[in-house]
KEKE-3310 file (N, C-alpha, C; in steps of 0.2 Angstrom, whole numbers, plus 5000, padded with zeros to 4 digits):
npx = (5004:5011:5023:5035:5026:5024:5023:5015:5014:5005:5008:5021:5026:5020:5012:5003:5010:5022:5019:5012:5023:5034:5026:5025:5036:5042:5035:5032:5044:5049:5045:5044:5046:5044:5038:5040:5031:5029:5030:5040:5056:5062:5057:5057:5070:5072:5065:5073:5082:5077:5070:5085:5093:5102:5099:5086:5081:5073:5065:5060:5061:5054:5052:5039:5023:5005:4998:5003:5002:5011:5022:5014:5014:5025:5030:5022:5027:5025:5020:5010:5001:4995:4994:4982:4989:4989:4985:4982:4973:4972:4956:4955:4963:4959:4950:4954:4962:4954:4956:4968:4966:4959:4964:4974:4967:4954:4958:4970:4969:4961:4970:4978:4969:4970:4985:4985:4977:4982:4995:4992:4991:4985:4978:4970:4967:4961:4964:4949:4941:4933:4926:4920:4908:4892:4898:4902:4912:4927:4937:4931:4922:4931:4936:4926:4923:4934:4933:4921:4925:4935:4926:4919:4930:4931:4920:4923:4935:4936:4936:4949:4956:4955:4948:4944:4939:4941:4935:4941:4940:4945:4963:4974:4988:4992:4997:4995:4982:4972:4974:4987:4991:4982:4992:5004:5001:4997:5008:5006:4997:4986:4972:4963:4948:4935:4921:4911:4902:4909:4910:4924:4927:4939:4954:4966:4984:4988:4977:4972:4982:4980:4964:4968:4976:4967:4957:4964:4965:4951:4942:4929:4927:4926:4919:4916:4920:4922:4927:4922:4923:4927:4919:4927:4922:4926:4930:4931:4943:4952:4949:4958:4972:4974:4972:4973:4974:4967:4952:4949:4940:4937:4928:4918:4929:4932:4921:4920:4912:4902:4899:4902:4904:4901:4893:4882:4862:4855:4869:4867:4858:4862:4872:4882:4882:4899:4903:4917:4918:4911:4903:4900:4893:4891:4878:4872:4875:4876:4874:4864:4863:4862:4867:4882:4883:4882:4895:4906:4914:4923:4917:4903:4888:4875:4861:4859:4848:4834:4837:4848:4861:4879:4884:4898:4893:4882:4884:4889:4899:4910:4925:4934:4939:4953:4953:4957:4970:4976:4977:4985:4999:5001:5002:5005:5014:5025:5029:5017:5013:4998:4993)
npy = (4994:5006:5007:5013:5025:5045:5049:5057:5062:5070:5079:5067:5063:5058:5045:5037:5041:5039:5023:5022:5026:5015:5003:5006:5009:4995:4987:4992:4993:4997:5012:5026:5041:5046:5057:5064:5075:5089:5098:5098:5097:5090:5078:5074:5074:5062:5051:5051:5043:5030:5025:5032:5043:5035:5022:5021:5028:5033:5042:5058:5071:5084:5099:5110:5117:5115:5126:5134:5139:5142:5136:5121:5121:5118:5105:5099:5097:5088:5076:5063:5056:5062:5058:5066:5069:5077:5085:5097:5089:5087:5086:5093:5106:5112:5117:5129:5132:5139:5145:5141:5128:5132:5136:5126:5112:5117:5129:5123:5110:5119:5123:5112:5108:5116:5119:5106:5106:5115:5109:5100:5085:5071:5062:5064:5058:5061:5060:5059:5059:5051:5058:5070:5069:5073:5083:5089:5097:5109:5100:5092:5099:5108:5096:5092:5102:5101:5088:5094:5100:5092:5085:5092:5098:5086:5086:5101:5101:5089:5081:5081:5079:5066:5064:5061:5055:5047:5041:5039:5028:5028:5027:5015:5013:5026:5045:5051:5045:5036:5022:5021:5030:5026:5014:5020:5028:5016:5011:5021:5014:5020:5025:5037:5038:5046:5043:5030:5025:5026:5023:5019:5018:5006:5006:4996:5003:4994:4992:5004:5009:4999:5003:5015:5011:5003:5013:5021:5011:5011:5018:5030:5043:5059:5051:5046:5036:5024:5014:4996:4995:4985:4991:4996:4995:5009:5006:4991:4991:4998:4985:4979:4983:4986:4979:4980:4992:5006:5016:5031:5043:5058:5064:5071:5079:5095:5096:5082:5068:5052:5043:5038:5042:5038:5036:5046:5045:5054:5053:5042:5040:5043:5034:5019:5003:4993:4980:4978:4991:5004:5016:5035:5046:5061:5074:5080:5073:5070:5061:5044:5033:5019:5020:5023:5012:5002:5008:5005:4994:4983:4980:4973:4980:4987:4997:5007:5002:5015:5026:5022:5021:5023:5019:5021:5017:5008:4997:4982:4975:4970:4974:4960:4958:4950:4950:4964:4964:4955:4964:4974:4968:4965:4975:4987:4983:4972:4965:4965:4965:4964:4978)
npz = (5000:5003:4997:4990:4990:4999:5012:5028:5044:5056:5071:5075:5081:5095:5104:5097:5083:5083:5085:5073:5062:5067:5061:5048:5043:5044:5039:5026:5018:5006:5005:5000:5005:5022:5033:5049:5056:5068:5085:5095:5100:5104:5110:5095:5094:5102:5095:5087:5089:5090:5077:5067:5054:5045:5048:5041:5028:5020:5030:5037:5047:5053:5060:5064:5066:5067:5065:5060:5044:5033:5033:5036:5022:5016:5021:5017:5003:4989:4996:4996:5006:5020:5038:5051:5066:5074:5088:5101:5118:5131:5142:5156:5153:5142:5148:5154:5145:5131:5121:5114:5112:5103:5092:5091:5086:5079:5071:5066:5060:5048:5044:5038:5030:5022:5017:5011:5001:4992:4991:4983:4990:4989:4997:5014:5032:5046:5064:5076:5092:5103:5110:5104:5100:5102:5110:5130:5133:5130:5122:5116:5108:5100:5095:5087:5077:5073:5066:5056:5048:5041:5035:5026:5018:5011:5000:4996:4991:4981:4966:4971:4981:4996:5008:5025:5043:5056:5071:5086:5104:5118:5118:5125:5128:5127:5130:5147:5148:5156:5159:5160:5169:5181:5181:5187:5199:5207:5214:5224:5233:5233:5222:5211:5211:5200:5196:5202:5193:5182:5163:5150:5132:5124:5115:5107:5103:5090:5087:5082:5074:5062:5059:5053:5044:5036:5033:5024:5015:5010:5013:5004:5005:5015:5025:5044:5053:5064:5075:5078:5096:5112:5128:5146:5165:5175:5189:5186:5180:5189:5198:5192:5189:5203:5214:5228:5233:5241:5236:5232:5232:5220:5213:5196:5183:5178:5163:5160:5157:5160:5154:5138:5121:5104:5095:5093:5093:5084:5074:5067:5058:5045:5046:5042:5045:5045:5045:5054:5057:5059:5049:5049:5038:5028:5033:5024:5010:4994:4989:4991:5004:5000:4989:4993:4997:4990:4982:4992:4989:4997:5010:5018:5019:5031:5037:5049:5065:5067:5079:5085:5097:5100:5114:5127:5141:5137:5128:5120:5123:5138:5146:5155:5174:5170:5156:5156:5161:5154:5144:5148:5149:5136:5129:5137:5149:5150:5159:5170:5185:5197:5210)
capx = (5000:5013:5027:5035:5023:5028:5018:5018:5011:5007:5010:5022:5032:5012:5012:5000:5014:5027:5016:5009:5030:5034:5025:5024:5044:5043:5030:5033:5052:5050:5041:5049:5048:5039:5040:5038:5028:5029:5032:5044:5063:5063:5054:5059:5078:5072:5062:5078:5086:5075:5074:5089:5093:5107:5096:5079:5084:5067:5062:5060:5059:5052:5050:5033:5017:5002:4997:5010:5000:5013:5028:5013:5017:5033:5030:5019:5029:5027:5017:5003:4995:4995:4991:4984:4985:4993:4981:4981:4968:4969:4950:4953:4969:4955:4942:4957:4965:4950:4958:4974:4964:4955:4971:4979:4962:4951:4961:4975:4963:4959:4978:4982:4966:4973:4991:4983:4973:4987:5002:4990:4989:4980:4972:4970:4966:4962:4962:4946:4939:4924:4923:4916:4899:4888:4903:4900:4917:4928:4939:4928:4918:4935:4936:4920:4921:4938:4928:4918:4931:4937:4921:4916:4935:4932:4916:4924:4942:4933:4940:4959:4959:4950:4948:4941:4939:4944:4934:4943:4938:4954:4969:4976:4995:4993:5000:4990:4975:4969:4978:4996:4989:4984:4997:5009:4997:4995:5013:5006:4992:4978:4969:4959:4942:4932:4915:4913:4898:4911:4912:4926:4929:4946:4954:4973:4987:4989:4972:4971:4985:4976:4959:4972:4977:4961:4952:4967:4962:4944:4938:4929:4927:4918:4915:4917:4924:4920:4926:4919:4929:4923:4920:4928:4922:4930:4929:4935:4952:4953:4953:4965:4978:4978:4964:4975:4974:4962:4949:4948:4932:4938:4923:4920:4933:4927:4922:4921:4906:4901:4900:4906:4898:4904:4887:4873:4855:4855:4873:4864:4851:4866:4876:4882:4887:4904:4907:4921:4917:4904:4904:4893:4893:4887:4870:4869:4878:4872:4872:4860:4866:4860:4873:4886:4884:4885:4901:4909:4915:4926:4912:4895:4885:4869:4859:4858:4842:4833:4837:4855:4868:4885:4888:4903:4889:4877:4889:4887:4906:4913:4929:4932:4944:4957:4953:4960:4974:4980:4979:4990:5003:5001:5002:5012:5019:5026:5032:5014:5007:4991:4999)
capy = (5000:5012:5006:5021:5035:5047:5050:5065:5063:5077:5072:5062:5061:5055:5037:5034:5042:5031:5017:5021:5025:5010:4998:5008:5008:4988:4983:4994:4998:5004:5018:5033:5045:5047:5063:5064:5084:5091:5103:5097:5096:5086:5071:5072:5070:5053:5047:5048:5038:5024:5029:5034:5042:5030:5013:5023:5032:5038:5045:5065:5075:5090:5105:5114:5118:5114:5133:5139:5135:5141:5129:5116:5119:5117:5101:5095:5098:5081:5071:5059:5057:5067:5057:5071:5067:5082:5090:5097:5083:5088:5089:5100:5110:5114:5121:5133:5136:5135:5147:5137:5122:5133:5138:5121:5108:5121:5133:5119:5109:5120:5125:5105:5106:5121:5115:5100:5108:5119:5106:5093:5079:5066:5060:5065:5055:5065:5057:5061:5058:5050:5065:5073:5068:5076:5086:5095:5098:5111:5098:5089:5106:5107:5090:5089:5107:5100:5084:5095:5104:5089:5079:5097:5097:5081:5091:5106:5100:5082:5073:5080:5079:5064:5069:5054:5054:5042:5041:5032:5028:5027:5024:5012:5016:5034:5048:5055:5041:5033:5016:5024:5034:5020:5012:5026:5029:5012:5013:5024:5011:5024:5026:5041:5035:5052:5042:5023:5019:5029:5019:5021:5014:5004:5003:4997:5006:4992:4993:5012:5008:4995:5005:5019:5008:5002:5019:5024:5009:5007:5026:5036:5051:5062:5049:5047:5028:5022:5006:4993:4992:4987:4994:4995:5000:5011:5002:4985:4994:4999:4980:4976:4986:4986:4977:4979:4998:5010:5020:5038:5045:5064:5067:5070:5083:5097:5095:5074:5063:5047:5039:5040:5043:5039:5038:5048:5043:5060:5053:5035:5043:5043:5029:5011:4993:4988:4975:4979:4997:5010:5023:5043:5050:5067:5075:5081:5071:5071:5053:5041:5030:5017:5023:5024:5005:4999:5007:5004:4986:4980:4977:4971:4987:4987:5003:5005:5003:5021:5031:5020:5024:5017:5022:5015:5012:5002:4994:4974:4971:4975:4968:4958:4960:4945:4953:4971:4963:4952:4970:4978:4963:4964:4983:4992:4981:4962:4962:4971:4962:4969:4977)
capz = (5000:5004:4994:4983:4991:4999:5018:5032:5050:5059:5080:5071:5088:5099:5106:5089:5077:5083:5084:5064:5061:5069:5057:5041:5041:5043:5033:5018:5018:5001:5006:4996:5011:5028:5037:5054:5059:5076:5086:5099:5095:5111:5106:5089:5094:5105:5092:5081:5092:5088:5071:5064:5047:5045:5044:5038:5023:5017:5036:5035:5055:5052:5063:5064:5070:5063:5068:5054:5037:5028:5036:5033:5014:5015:5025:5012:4995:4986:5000:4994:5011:5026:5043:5055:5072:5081:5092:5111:5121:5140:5144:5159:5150:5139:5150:5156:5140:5127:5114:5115:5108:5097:5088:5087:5085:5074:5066:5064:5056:5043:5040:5037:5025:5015:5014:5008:4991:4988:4988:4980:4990:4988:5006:5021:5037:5053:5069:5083:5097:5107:5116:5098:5097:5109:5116:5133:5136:5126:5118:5111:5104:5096:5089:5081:5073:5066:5060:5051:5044:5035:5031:5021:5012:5004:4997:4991:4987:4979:4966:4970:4990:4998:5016:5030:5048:5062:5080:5092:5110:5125:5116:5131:5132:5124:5136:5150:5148:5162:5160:5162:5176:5187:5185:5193:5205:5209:5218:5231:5239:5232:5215:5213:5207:5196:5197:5203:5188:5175:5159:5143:5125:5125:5109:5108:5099:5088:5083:5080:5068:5059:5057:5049:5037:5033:5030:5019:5006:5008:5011:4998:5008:5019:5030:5050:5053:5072:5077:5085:5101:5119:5135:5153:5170:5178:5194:5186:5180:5198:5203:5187:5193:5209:5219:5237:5234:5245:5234:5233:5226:5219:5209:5190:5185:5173:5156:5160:5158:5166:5149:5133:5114:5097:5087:5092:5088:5078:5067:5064:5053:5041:5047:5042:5049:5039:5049:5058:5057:5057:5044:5047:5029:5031:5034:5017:5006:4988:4987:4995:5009:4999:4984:4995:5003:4986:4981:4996:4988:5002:5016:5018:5023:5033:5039:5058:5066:5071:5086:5087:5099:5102:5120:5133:5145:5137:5126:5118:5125:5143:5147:5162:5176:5169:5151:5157:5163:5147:5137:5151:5148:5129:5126:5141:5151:5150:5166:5174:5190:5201:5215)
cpx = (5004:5021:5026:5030:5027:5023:5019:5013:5011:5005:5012:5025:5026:5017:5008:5005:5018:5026:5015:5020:5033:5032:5025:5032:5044:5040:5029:5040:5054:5047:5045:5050:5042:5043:5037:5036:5026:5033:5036:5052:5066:5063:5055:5067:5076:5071:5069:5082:5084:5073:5077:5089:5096:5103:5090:5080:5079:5062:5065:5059:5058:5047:5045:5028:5011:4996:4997:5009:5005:5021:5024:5017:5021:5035:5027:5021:5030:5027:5011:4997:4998:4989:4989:4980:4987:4985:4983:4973:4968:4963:4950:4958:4964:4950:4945:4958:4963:4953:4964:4971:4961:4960:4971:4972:4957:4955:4968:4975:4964:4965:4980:4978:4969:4978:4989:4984:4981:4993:4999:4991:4985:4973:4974:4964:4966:4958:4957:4945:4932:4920:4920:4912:4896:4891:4899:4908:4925:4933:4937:4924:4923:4933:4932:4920:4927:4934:4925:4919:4934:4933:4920:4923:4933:4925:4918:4930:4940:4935:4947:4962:4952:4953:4943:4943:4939:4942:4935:4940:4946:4958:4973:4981:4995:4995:4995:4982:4975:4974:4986:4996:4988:4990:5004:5005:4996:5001:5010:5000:4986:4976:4962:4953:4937:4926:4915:4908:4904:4912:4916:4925:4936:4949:4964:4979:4988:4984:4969:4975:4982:4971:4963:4974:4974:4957:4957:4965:4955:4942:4936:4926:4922:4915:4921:4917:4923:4922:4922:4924:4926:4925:4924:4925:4926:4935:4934:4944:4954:4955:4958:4971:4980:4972:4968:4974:4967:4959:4948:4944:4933:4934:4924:4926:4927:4926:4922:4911:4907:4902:4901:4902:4902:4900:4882:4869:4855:4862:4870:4860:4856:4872:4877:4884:4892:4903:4912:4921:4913:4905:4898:4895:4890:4880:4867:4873:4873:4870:4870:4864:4865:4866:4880:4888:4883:4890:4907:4911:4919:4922:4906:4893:4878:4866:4859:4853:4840:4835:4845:4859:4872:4890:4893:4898:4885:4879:4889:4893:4910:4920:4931:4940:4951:4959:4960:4966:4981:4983:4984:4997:5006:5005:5007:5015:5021:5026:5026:5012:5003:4995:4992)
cpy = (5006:5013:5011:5026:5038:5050:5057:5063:5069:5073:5068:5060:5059:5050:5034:5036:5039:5029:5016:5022:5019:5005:5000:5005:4998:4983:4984:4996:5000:5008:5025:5039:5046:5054:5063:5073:5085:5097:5103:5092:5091:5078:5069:5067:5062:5050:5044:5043:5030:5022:5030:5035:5037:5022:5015:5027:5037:5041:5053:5067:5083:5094:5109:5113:5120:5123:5138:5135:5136:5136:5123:5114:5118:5109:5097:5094:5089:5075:5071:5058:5057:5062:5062:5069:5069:5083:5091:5093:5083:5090:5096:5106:5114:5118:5128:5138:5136:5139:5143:5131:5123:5133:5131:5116:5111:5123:5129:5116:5109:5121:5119:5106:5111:5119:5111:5102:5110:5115:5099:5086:5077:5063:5061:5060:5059:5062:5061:5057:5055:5055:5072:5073:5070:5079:5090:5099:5104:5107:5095:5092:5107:5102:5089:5096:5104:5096:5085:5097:5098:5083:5087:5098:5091:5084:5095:5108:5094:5084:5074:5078:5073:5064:5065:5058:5047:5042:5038:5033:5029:5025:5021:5014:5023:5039:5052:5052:5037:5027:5018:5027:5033:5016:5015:5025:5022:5011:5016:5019:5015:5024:5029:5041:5044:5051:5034:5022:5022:5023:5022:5016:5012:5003:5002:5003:5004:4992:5002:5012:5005:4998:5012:5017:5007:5007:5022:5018:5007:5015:5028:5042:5055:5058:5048:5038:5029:5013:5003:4989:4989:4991:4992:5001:5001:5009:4994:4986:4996:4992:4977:4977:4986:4985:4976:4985:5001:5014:5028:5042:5053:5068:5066:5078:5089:5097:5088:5070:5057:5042:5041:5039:5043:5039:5042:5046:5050:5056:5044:5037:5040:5038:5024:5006:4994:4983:4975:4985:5001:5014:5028:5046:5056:5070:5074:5080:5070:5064:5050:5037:5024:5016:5021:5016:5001:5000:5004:4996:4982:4979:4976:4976:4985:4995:5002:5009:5010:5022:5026:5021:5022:5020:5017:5012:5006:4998:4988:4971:4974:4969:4968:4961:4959:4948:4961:4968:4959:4958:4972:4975:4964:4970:4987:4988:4974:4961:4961:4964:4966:4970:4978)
cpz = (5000:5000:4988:4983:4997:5006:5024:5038:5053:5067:5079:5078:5095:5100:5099:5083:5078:5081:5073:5063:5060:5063:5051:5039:5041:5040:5025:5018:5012:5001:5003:5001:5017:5032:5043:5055:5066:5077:5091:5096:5099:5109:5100:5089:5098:5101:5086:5083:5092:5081:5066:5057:5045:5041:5041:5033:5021:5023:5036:5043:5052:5055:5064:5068:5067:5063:5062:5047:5032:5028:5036:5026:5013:5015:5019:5005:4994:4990:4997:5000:5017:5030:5047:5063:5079:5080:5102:5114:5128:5142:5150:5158:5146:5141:5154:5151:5133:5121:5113:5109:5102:5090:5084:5086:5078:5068:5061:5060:5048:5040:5036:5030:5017:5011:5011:5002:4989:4987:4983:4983:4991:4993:5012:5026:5043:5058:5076:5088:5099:5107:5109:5095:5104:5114:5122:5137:5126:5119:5114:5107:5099:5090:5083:5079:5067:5061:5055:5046:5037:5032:5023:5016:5009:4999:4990:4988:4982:4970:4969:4975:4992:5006:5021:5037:5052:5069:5083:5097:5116:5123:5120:5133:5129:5133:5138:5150:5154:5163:5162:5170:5181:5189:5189:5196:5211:5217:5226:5236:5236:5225:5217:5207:5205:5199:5198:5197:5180:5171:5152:5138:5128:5117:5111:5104:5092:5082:5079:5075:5064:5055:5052:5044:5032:5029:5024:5013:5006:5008:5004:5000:5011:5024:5037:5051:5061:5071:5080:5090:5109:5125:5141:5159:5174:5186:5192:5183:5187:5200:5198:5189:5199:5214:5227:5236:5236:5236:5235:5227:5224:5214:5201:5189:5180:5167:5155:5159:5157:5159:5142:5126:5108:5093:5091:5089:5082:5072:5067:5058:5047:5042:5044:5046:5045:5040:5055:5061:5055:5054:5045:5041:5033:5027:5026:5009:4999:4987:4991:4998:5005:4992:4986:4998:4997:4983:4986:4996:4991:5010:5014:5021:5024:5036:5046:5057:5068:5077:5088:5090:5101:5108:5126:5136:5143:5128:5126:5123:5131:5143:5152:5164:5172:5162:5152:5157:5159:5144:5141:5149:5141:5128:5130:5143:5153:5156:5171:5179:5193:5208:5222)
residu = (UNK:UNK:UNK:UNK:UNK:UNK:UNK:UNK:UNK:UNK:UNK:UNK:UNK:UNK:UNK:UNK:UNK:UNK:UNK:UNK:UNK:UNK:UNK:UNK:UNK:UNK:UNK:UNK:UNK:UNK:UNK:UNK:UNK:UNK:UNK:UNK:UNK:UNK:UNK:UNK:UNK:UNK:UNK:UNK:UNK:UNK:UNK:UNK:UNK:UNK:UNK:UNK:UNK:UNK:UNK:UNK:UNK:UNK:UNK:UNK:UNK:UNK:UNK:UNK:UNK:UNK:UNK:UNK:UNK:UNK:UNK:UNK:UNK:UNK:UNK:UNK:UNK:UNK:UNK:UNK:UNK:UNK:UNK:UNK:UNK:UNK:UNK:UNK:UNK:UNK:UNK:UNK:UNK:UNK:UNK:UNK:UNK:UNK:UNK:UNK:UNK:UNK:UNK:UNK:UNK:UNK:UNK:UNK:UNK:UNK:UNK:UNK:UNK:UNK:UNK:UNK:UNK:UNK:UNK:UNK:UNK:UNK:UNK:UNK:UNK:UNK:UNK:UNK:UNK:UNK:UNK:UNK:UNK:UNK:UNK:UNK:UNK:UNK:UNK:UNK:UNK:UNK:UNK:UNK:UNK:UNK:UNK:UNK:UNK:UNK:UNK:UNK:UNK:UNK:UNK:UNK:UNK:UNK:UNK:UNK:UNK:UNK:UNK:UNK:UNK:UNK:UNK:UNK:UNK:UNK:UNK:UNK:UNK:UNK:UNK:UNK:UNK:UNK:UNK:UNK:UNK:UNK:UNK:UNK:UNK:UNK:UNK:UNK:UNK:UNK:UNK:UNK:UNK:UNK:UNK:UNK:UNK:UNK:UNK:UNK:UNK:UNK:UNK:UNK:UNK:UNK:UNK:UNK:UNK:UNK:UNK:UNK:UNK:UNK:UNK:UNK:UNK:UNK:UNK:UNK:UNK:UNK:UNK:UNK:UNK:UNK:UNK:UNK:UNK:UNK:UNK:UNK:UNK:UNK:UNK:UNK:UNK:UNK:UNK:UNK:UNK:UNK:UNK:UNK:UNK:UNK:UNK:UNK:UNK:UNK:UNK:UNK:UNK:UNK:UNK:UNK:UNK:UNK:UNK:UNK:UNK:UNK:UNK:UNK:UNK:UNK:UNK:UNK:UNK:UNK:UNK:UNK:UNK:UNK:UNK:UNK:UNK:UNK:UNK:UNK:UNK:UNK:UNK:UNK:UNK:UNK:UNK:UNK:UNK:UNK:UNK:UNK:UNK:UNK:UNK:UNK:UNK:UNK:UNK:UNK:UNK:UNK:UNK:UNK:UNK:UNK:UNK:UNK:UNK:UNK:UNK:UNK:UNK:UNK:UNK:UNK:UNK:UNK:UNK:UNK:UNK:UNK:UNK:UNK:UNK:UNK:UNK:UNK:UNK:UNK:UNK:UNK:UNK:UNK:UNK:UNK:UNK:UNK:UNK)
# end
């Protein structure tokens, strides 16, 4: 798939841009060039370190800020597809420093979108959030404006830019997610519980890479891709981790809710089944749902029933304690025991 193009992540230097780095450089090693985009010279130098020009010839680090449309351009001279998966994601960072996420979420956004048309690439893929459907929290009020920003480029950039979205649920070992933060925490004997009925989505890293791969060769644009991932209770990650450890119940913070939403009954209306993956097309797409579920020749597509929604709580798939405990093993840490 990626043999002899020519690729650009932006948050190339993330836990998910490694990770997509990581596999692309070892599953296509003709890749003509991959450019890592970020804005820390910090992270970038460590990443080199794993890496290096020396053994990765066609690996690009490149210095910017998704802020600075015209250091996109630059960034994008002679890139075929643009993963974009900077953004600032601190829920309560957000409710402090809401212009800050406007900048880099929104307006960053639109900058990747412009760079795009104007240097002619081909496809773009922007990575969201749960927390972007039925947001009540400023980061997700971001999210889902960016979403909208690049369901409506494939529109009015369409046929030269095809332009997807991607809504994941908890990226497990991603930085600053609950799973990493219990286990520091756990050290101390205490683990501070938000809300004891909270429930999230769980999705791996692996798997986030995966669902990327996919939407880059099955997408035909405009649409909003949801996995199907399962749930955990907050409570049973508590006894995962550390079921000798005291409880401390610290409330929900600001800008959190108890359970989590990637389909709205309102985006069903316009939704599919793939399979392994839900598709929302947008409101007002010119082609019928029924159009689009026959081009779309790499899955079996069904409509989802009326008033549909696909929330962590009331969720087909919870995963059990023993479960929790396999992923930790798998994903962060071999070594992990419950302490």
């Amino acid at each position: 798939m990626f043999n002899g193009k020519s690729l650009l992540i932006t948050g190339g230097t993330g836990s998910l841009g490694k990770a997509l780095t990581r596999r692309i450089l070892r599953q296509w090693p003709s890749v003509k060039r991959l450019v890592v985009f970020s804005r820390d010279e910090l992270k970038q130098y460590e990443m080199s370190q794993e890496f290096p020009a020396s053994k990765y010839p066609a690996l690009r680090y490149f210095l910017g800020d998704v802020r600075d449309q015209g250091r996109l351009r630059r960034a994008f001279s002679r890139i075929e597809i643009v993963i974009h998966a900077a953004a600032l994601k601190q829920v309560p960072a957000a409710e402090y420093n809401p212009i800050e996420f406007v900048r880099t979420n929104v307006i960053g956004a639109q900058n990747v979108i412009e760079a795009a048309i104007d240097s002619g690439v081909g496809t773009v893929v922007a990575l969201s959030t749960d927390k972007a459907a039925a947001p009540i929290n400023l980061y997700g009020a971001t999210k889902l404006c960016s979403d909208k920003l690049f369901v409506a480029a494939n529109t009015y950039a369409a046929p030269n830019l095809r332009s997807t979205v991607v809504r994941y649920g908890n990226v497990m070992a991603s930085r600053g997610s609950v799973i990493p933060f219990f286990l520091s925490k756990a050290r101390s004997g205490t683990l501070p519980i938000t809300h004891p009925e909270m429930t999230r989505f769980n999705i791996s890293v692996d798997q986030g890479v995966d669902m990327i791969f996919w939407v880059i060769q099955n997408s035909l644009g405009g649409e909003i891709f949801v996995p199907k991932i399962p749930s955990y209770r907050i409570l049973d990650l508590a006894e995962a981790i550390g079921p000798n450890c005291h409880h401390e119940t610290i409330g929900i913070r600001p800008g959190e809710k108890i359970h989590e939403e990637m389909i709205t009954s309102s985006d069903s209306q316009t939704a599919l089944d793939l399979g392994e993956y839900f598709a929302i097309l947008p409101a007002d797409q010119s082609s019928s749902i029924d159009d689009y579920s026959r081009r779309q020749v790499n899955a079996a597509s069904s409509r989802l029933s009326p008033g549909f929604s696909y929330n962590s709580g009331r969720n087909d798939q919870f995963l059990t304690v023993d479960e929790l405990r396999e992923l930790i093993v798998k994903h962060i840490d071999p070594d992990f025991s419950p302490y």
